[in-house]
C-alpha positions in Angstrom: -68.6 55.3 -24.2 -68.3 58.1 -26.4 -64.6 58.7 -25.8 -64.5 55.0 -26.8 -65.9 55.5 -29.8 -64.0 58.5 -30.8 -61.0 56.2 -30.0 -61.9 53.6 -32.2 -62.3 55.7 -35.2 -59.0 57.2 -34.8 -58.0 53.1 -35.0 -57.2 52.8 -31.8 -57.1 49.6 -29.5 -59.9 49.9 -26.6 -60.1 47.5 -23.6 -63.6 46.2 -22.6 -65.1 48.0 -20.1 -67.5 46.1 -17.4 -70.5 48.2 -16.0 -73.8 47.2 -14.0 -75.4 47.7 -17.5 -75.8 44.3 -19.7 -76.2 46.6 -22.7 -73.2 48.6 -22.1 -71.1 46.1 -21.5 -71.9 44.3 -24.7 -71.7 47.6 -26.6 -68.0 47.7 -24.9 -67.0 44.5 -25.6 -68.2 44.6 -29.4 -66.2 48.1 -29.9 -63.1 46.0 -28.4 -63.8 43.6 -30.6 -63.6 45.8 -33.5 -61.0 47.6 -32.3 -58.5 44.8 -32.2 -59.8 43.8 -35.6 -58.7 47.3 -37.0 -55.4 47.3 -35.3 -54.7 43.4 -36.6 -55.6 45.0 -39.9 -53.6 47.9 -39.9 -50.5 45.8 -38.7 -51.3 43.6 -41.7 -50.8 46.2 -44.3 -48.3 47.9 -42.4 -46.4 44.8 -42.7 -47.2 43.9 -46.2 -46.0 47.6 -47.6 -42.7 47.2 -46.2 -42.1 43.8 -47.8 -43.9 45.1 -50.8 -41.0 48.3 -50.5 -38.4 46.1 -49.9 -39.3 43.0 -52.5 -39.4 46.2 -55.2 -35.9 47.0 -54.2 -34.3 43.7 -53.9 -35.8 43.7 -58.1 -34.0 46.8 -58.7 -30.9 45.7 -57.3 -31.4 42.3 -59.4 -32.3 44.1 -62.4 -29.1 46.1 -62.1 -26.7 43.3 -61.3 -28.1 41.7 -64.3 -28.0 44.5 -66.9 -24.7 45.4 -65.6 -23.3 41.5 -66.4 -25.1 41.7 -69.9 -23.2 45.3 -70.0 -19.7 43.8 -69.2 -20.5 40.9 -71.3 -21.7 42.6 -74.6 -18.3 45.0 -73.6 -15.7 42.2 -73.6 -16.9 40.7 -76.9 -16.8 43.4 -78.8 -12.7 44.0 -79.2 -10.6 44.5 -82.4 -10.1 41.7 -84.8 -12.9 39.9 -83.4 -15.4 39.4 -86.7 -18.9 40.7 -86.3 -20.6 37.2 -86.3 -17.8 36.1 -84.1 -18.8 38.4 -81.0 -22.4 38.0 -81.6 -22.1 34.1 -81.3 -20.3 34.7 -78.1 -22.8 37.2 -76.7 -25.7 35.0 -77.8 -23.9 31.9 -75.6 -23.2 33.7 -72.4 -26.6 35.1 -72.6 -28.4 31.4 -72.3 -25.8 30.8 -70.3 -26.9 33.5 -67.7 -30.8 32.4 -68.7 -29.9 29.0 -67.3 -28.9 30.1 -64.4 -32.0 32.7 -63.8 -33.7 29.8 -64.5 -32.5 27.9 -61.9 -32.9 30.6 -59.4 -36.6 31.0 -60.1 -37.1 27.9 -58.9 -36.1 28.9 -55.6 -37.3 32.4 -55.8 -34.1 34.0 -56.2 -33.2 32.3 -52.7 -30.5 30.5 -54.3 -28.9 26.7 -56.0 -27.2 23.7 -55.6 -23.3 23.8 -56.5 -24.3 20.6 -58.2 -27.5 21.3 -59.5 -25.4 24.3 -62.2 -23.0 21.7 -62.8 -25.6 19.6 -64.2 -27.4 22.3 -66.3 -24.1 23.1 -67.5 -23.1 19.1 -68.4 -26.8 18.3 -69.7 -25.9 17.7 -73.1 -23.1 14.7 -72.2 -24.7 13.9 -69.1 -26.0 11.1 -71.0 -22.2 9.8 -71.6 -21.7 9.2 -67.7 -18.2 7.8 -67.5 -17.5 11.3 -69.5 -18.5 13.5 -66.5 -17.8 13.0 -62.9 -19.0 15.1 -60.0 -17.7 14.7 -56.5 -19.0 16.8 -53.2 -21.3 17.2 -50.5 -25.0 19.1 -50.6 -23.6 23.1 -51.0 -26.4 25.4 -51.4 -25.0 28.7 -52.8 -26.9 32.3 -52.6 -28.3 34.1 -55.7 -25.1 35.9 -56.4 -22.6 32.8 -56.1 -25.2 31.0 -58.1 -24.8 33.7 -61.0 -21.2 34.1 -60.9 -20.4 30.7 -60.8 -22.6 29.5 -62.9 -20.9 31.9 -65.9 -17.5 30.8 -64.7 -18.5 27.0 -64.7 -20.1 27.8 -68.8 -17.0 29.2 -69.5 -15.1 26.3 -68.6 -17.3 24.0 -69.9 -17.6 25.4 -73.6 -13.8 26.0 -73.4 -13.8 21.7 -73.2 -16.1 21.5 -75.5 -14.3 24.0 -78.0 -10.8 22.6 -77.1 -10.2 20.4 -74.1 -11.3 16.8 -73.1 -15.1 17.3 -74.0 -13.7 18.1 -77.8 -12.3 13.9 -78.1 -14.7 11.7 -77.8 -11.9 9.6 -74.9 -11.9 12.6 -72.8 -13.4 13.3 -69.9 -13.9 16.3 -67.5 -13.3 15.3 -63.2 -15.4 17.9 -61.2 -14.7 17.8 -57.1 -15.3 19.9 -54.7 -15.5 20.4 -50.7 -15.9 22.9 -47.8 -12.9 23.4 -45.7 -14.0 25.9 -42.2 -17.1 26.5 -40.1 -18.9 29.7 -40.2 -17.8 33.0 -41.6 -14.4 31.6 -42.7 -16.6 28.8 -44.4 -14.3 28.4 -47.6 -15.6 26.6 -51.1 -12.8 24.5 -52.9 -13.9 23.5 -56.3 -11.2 21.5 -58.6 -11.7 20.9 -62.4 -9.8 18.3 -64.1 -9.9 17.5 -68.0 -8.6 14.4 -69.0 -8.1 12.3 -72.4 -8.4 15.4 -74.5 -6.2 16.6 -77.1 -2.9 17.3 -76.3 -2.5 21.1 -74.0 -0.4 23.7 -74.9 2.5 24.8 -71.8 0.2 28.4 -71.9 -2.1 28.9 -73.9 -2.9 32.7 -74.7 -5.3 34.1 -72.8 -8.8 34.8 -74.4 -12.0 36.5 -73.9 -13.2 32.9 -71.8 -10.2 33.1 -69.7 -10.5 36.6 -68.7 -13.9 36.4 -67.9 -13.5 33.3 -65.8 -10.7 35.5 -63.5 -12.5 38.2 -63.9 -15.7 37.0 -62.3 -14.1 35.1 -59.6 -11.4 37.2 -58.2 -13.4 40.4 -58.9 -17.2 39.7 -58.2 -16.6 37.2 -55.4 -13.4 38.3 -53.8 -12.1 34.8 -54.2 -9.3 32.9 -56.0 -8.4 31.2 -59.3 -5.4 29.0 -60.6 -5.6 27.1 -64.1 -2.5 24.6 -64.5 -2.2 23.4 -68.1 -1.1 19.5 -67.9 -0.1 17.6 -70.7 -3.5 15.6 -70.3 -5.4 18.3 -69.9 -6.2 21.8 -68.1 -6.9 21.9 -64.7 -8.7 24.9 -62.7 -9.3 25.1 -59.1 -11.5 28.1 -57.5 -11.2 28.9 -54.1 -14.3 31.7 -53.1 -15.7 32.3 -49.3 -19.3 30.8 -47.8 -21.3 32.5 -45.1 -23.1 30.2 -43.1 -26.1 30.6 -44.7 -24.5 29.3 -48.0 -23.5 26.3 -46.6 -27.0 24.9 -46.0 -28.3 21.0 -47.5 -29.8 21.6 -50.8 
């Protein structure tokens, strides 16, 4: 019995032991008792330090992947001949922008978004006009980092319509479709933007601080792929960025 005990404080597990002693074997069977209680317990906060060490992690790599967006952000707007107020009207856009889209993942707990769900946060202030805006796809539920990433790149079109495109003429309208070609790890997302009705498009326009951050984000942060055509009735983009499997579950 003693060895049992001396067991037990070290928070060790210890079997019931059965004697010809009613006492004893009561004794034995409470100390088992208690001993599995300790090692229960012990599992428990073994369990809940590692997710504790690994949640404080997963924040530091958040916090970094957020500071270093802001970073490369506040880094593009600020470029010669671009006026003070300028630059800061910019910086002050993308930033709500990426605020949406925090916002959005919060919900979830930083698991992750509907494709469509940050087209609609995007389009809330002329989802009211509905023949405006159309959106076409299935359910695609995208991980924290697509959700980020594309959520910028989908601003950056939108406030380029706004500025200049179809959203700018009160006939125009802005087609949004998208689909999943693939199964598994060569799971591709197809998304195709159309503007429509807006003022007339230039053959090329030059590139601007929207446009390079719209390539920039796709081709760079996502490894995928991004071609704008500029048709007389309006620009047209399509991005092309790979899903793991995981990405492609029902929202």
């Amino acid at each position: 019995m003693s060895l049992s005990a001396e067991a037990l404080g070290r928070g060790e597990q210890i079997p019931a032991t059965a004697t010809s002693v009613r006492e004893v074997n009561q004794i034995s069977r409470a100390m088992a008792r208690a001993s599995a209680d300790l090692h229960e317990r012990a599992l428990a906060q073994e369990t809940a330090a590692r997710r504790q060490e690994l949640l404080i992690h997963e924040l530091n790599h958040r916090v970094k992947n957020t500071l270093a967006t802001v970073q490369s952000l506040a880094w593009q707007v600020v470029r010669p001949g671009v006026p003070p107020r300028i630059a800061q009207e910019r910086f002050q856009e993308r930033l709500l922008a990426l605020s949406r889209t925090h916002n959005l993942l919060n919900e979830t707990l930083w698991e992750g978004a509907s494709l469509r769900t940050i087209l609609e946060a995007e389009f809330q202030p002329f989802m009211a006009e509905t023949p405006r805006i159309r959106l076409s796809g299935p359910d695609v539920y995208l991980p924290a980092t697509h959700t980020v990433v594309l959520g910028m790149a989908l601003h950056e079109l939108t406030t380029n319509a706004a500025k200049y495109g179809a959203l700018s003429a009160a006939t125009g309208r802005v087609q949004v479709d998208w689909r999943v070609e693939g199964h598994g790890r060569g799971a591709t997302l197809i998304l195709d933007w159309c503007e429509m009705g807006g003022p007339p498009v230039q053959a090329q326009p030059r590139p601007g601080f929207g446009s390079r951050l719209l390539r920039q984000t796709i081709t760079q942060e996502l490894g995928g792929e991004l071609s704008m055509r500029f048709e007389p009735e309006g620009a047209c983009c399509q991005i092309v960025v790979g899903i793991a499997p995981a990405e492609q579950r029902a929202a």
